[in-house]
C-alpha positions as CSV (number, residue, x, y, z in Angstrom):
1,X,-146.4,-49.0,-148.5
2,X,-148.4,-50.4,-145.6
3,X,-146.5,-50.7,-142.3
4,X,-146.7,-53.7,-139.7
5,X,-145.8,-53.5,-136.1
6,X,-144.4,-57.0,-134.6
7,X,-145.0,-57.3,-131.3
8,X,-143.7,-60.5,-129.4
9,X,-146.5,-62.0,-127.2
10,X,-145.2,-64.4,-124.2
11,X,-147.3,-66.7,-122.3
12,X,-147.3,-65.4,-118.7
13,X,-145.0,-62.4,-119.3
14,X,-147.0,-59.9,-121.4
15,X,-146.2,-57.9,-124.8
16,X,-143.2,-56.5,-126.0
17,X,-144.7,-53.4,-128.2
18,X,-142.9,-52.9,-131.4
19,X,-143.1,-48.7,-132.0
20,X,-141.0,-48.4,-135.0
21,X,-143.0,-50.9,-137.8
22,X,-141.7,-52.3,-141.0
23,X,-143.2,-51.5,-144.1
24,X,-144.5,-54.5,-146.6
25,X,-146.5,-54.5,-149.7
26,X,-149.1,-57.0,-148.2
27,X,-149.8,-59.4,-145.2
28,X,-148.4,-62.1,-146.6
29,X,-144.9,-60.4,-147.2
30,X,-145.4,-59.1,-143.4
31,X,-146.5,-63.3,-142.9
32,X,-142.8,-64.1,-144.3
33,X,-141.2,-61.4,-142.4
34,X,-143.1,-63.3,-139.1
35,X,-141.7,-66.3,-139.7
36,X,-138.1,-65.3,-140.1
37,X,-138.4,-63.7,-136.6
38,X,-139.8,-66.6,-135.2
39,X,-136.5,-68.2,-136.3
40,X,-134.1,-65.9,-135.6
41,X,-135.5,-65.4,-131.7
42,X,-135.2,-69.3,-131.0
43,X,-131.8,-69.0,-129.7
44,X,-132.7,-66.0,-127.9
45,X,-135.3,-67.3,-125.8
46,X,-133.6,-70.6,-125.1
47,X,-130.0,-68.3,-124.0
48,X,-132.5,-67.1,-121.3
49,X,-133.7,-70.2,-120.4
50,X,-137.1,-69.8,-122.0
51,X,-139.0,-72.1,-124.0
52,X,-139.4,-70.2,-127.3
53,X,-142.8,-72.0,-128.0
54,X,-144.0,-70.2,-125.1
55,X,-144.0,-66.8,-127.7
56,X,-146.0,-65.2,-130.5
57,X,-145.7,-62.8,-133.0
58,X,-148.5,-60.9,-133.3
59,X,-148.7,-58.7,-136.1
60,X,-150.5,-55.7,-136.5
61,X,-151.5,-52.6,-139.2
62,X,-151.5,-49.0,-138.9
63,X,-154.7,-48.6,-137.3
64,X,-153.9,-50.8,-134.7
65,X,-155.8,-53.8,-135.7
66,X,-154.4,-57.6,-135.5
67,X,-154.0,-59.1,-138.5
68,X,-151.8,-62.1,-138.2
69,X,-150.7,-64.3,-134.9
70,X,-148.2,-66.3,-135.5
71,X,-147.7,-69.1,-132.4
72,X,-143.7,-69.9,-132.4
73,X,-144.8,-73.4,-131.0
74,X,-146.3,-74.4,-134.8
75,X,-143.1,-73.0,-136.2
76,X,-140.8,-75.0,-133.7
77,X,-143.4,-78.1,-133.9
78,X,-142.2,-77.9,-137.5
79,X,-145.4,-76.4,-139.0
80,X,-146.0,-72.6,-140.7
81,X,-149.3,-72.1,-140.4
82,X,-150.5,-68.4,-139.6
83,X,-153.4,-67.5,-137.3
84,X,-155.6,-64.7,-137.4
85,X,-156.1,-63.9,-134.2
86,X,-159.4,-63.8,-132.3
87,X,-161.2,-60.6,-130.9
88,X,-160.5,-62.4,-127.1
89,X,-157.2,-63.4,-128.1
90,X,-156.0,-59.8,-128.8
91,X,-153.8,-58.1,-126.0
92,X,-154.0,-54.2,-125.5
């Protein structure tokens, strides 16, 4: 099964690297996984004072490439959509 690293993108701050991975059958199951995330960290940006729209998930495969960026401001401005990120948008 394909595994997806999340890392959490913050405007300013730079990337928290995820090193462990989950494992999905496809992007969009890794897409829903994004989402729920994005949810679940909203209290835990706002205990530290943070605005969690000021965040991403960015999601990517084994080899390292981005697949999916998910902004947390669509999901908090009560939207779902899912980016795919740009080449310039991409953090290394």
């Amino acid at each position: 099964m394909p595994r997806f690293f999340f890392h959490i993108r913050s405007n300013g701050k730079g990337r928290s690297c995820d090193y462990l991975a989950l494992c999905f059958p496809n992007v969009e199951t890794a897409a829903s996984e994004a989402l729920r995330q994005a949810q679940s960290l909203k209290r835990v940006f706002q205990s530290r004072g943070e605005d969690p729209r000021d965040h991403a998930n960015e999601i990517e495969n084994e080899e390292g490439r981005g697949v999916l960026l998910l902004r947390f401001a669509d999901v908090f401005d009560d939207t779902s959509r899912v980016i795919v990120p740009h080449p310039q948008e991409r953090h290394h």
